[in-house]
C-alpha positions as CSV (number, residue, x, y, z in Angstrom):
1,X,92.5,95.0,103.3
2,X,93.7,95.8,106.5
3,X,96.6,97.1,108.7
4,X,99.9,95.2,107.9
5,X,102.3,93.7,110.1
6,X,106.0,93.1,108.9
7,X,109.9,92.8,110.2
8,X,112.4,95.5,109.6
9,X,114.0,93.9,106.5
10,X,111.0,94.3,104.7
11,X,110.4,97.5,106.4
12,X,113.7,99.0,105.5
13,X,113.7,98.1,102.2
14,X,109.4,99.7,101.8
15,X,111.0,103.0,103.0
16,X,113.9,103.3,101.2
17,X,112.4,101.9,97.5
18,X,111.2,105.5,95.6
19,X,107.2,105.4,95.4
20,X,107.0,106.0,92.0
21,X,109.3,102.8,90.9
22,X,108.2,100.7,93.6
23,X,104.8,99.7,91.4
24,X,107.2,99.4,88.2
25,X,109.0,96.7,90.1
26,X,106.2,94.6,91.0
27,X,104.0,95.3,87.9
28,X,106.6,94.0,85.7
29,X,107.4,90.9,87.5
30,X,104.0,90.1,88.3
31,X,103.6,89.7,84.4
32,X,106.7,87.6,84.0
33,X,104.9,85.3,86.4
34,X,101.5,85.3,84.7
35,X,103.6,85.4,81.6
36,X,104.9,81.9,82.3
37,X,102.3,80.4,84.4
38,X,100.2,77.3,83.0
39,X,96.7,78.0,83.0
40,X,94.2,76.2,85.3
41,X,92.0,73.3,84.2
42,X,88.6,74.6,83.2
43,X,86.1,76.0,85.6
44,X,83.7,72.8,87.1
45,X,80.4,73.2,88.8
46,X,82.0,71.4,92.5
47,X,81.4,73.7,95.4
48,X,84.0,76.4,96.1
49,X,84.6,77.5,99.9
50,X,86.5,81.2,99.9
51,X,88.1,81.6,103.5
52,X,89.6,85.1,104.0
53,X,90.3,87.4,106.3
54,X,89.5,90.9,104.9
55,X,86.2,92.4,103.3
56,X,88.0,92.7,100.3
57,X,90.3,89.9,100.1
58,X,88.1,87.7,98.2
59,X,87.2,90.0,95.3
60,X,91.3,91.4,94.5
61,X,92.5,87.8,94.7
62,X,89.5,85.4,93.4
63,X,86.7,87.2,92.1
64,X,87.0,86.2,88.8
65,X,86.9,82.6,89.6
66,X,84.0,83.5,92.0
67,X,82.0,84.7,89.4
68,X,82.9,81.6,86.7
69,X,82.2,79.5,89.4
70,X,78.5,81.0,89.6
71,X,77.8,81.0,86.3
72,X,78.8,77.5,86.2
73,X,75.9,76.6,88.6
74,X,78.1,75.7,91.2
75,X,77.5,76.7,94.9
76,X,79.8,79.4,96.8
77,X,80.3,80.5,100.2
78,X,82.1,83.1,101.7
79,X,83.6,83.5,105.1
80,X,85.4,86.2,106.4
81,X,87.5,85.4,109.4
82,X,88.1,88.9,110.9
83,X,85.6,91.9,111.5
84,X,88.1,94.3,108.8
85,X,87.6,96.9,112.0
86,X,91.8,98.2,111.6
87,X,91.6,99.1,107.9
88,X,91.7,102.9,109.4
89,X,93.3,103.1,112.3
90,X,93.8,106.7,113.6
91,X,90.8,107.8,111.5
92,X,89.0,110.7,112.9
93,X,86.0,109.7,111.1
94,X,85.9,105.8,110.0
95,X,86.4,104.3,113.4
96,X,86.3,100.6,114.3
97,X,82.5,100.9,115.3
98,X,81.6,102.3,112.3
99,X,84.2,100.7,109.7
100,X,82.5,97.1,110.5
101,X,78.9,97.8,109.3
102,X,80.1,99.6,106.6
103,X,82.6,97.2,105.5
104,X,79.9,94.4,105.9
105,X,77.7,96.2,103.8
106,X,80.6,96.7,100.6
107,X,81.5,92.8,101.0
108,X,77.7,91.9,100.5
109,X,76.9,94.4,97.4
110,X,80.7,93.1,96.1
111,X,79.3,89.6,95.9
112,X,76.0,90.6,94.7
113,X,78.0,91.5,92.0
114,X,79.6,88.6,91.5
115,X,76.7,86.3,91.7
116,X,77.1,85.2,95.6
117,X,73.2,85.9,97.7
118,X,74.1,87.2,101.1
119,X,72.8,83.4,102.5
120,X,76.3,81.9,101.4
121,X,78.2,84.8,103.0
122,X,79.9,84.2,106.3
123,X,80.9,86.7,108.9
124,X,83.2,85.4,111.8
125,X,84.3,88.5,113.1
126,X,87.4,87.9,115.4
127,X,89.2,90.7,116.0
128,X,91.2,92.2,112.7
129,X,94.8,92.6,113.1
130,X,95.0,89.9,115.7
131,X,94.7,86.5,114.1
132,X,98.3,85.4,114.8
133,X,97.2,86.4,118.7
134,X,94.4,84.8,119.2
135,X,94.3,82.4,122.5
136,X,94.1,78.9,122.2
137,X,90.4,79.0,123.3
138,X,89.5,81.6,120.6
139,X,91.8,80.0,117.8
140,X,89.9,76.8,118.5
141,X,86.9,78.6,118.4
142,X,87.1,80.1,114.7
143,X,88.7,76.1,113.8
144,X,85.2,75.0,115.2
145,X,83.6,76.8,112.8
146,X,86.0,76.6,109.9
147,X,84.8,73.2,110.3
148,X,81.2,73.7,110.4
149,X,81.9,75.4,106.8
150,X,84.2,72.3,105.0
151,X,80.8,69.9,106.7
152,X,78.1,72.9,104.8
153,X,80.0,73.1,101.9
154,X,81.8,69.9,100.9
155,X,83.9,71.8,99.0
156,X,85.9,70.4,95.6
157,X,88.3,73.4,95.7
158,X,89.0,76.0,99.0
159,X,90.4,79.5,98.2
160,X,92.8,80.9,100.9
161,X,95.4,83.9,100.5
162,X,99.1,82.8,100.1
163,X,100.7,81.2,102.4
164,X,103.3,83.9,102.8
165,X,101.4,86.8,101.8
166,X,103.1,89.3,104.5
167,X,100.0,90.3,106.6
168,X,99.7,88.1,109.1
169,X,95.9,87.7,109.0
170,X,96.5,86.2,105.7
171,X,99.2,84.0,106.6
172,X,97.3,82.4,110.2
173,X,93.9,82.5,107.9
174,X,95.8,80.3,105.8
175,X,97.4,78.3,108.5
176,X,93.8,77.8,110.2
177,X,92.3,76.2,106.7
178,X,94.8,74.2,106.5
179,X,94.9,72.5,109.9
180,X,90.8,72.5,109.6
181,X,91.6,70.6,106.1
182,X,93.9,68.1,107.8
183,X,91.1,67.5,110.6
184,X,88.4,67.2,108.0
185,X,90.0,64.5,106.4
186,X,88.6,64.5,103.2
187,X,90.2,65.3,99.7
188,X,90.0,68.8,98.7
189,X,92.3,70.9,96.7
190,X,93.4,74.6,97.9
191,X,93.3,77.6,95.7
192,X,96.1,80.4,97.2
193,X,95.8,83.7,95.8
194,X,98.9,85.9,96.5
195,X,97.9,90.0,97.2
196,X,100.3,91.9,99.3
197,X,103.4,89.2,97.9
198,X,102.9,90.6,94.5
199,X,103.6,93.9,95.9
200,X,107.1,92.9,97.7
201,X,108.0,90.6,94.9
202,X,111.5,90.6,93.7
203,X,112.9,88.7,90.7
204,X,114.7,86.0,93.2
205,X,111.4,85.2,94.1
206,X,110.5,84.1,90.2
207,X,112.4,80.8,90.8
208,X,111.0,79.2,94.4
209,X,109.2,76.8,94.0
210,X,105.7,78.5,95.2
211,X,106.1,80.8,93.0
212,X,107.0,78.4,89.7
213,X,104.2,76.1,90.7
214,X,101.8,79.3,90.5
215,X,98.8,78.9,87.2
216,X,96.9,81.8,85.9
217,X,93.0,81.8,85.1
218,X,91.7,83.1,82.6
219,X,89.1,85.7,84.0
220,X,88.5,87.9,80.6
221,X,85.0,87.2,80.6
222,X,84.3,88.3,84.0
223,X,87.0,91.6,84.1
224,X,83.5,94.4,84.0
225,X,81.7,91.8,87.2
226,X,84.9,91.7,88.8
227,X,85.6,95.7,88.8
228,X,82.3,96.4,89.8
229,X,82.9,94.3,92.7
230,X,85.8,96.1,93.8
231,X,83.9,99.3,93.1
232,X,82.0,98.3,96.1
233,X,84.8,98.4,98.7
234,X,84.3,102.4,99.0
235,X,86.0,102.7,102.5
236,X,89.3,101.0,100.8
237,X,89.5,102.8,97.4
238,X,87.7,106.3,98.5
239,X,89.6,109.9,99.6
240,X,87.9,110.2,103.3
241,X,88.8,113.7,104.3
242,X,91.2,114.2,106.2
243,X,93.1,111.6,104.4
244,X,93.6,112.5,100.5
245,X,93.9,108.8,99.3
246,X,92.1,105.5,99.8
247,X,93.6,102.9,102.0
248,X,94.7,101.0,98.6
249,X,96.3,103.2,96.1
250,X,95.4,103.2,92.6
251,X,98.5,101.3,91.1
252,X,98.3,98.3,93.3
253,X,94.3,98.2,92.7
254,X,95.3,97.6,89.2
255,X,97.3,94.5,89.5
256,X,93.8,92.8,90.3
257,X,91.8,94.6,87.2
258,X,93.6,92.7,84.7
259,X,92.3,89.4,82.6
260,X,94.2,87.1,85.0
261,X,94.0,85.2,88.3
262,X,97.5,83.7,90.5
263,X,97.1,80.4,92.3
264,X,98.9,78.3,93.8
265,X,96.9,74.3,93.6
266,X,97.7,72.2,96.6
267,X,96.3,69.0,98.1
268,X,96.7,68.9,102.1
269,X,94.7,65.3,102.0
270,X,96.7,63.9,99.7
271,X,98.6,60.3,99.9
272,X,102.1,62.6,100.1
273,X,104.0,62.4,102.9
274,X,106.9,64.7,101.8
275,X,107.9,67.0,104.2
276,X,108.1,71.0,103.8
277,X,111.1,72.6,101.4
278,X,113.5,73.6,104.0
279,X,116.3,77.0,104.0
280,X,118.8,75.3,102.8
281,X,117.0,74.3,99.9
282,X,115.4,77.8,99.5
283,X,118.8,78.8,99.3
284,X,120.2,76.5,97.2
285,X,117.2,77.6,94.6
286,X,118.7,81.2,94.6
287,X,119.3,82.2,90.8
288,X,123.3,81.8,90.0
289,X,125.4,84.4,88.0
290,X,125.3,82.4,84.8
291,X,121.6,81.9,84.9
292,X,119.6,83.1,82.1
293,X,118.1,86.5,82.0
294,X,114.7,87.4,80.3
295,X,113.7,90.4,78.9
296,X,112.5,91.5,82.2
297,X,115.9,91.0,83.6
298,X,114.9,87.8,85.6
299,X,116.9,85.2,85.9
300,X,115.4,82.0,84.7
301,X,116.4,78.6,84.9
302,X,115.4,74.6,86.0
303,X,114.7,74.7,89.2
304,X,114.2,71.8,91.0
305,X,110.7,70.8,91.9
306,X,110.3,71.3,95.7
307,X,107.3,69.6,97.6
308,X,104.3,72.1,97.7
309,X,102.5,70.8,101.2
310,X,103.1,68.4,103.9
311,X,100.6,66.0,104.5
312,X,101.0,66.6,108.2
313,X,99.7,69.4,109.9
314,X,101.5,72.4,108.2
315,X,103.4,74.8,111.0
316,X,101.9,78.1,111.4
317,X,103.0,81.5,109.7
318,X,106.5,81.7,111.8
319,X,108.0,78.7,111.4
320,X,106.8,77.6,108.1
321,X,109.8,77.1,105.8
322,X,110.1,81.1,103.7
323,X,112.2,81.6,100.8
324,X,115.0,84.5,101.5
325,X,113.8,87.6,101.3
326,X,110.4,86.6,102.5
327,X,110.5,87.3,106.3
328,X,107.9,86.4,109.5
329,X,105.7,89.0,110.4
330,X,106.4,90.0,114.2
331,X,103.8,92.1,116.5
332,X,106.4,94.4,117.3
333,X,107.0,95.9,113.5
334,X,103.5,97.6,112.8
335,X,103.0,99.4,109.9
336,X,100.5,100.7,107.4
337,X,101.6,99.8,104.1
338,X,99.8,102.6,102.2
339,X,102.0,105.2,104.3
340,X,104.6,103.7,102.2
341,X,102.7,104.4,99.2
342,X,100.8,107.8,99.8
343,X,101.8,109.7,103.6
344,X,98.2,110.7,104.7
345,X,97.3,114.6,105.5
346,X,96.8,114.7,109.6
């Protein structure tokens, strides 16, 4: 993972939530949602394209389905969008110039693991943090080569993080895919993986429409590959002196050991021309008083069925239709999320 990006809202609400019921919160509403999710169809042998933007990112949110996919026979490649240089900023000791080798090094034994050879790994390394700010030369630059990937790969499924999954590397990676999807022109379906929304979800979240339309796989089989993998990531789960925790705390690192994968299905090519879910209906989806409650305290009810994806290009990170609560990341709010989790000894 790597430094986070977020508005004040969101901010606030990180500072003033107490540490120790904060992972309460999102552990039990992440198993409402995996609770009620419809599984995936079964695992095929087409190609599977992972496009993410942190050394890391691939193993927390679609390991499992990395490694089913390889035992299935079927070709994977990797591609990391950013050099993960900011996942320690004001480190005395894991600096940028020696946090990218490093964390090149964990992503290729992670996949290793998981059955990927270092041939179908990718590394685009533009700068981390900066996505969202890249010029329009540079942004067409990494679509260039996005492209260059759908044309090696001819992928049956693409696996991108969430489309609001507050970092904003994760969001414009997502963005990027998308619009080199639309350019391609050929019918593919994308696989997002949620990882820092599972944190900030909230039990008005449950009923939006990305969030109902979410399916769980079934990743039993590969929980022991899939740990090992994250093993790898030392510089993210590893006390480095003078900091007394790793970057991602234990609690949230165990959201992503379980038997179960999130994803949200989507088909950019598709004959659909319905346009984006827009505030007002966001809004309208908000649970009422008289809904039903489940035993988690959720409110639960039929909501209607909103249009996942347009089938024109999809608007980038900050103006993308959001349910409430779910805010635009701005370059002006930085933060490091695990302060919020664990302050770090200076």
């Amino acid at each position: 993972m790597s430094r986070i990006e977020t508005s004040e809202p969101v901010v606030a609400r990180m500072k003033t939530t107490p540490n120790w019921l904060r992972p309460w919160i999102s552990g039990t509403l992440v198993a409402a949602l995996r609770q009620r999710a419809m599984a995936l169809p079964a695992i095929d042998r087409k190609p599977l394209l992972v496009i993410v933007p942190h050394q890391d990112d691939e193993t927390l949110g679609c390991g499992g389905l990395i490694a089913l996919k390889r035992r299935e026979g079927a070709t994977v490649g990797i591609a990391f969008t950013t050099d993960g240089a900011r996942s320690h900023d004001g480190h005395p000791l894991l600096t940028p110039e020696r946090l990218v080798p490093l964390r090149r090094r964990e992503a290729l034994a992670a996949l290793d693991q998981l059955g990927v050879p270092k041939s179908e790994v990718h590394f685009l390394d533009h700068p981390d943090g900066g996505l969202a700010d890249l010029a329009a030369a540079e942004r067409e630059v990494l679509l260039t080569s996005l492209l260059s990937l759908l044309e090696r790969y001819h992928p049956g499924q693409i696996c991108v993080p969430f489309r609001w999954d507050l970092h904003p590397d994760h969001e414009t990676t997502h963005a990027l895919v998308v619009e080199a999807v639309h350019r391609w022109g050929h019918a593919v379906e994308i696989l997002e993986f949620p990882i820092w929304a599972l944190f900030e979800l909230r039990s008005r979240h449950l009923g939006m429409a990305e969030f109902t339309e979410m399916r769980k796989l079934d990743i039993s089989a590969m929980r022991q590959l899939k740990r090992r993998a994250i093993l790898a990531y030392q510089t993210q789960i590893k006390p480095t002196p003078p900091w007394h925790h790793g970057f991602l705390p234990p609690h949230f690192l165990r959201t992503f050991r379980g038997n179960q994968e999130l994803y949200l299905s989507s088909h950019p090519n598709s004959v659909s021309n319905v346009p984006w879910a827009t505030e007002e209906q966001m809004e309208n989806d908000h649970p009422k008083p008289d809904d039903t409650i489940n035993k988690t305290g959720t409110a639960i009810r039929n909501f209607p069925s909103l249009p996942l994806i347009s089938a024109q290009p999809t608007p980038g990170p900050s103006s993308a239709a959001r349910p409430p609560g779910i805010k635009p990341m701005t370059a002006e709010n930085r933060c490091q999320i695990s302060e919020f989790f664990h302050p770090h000894a200076t």
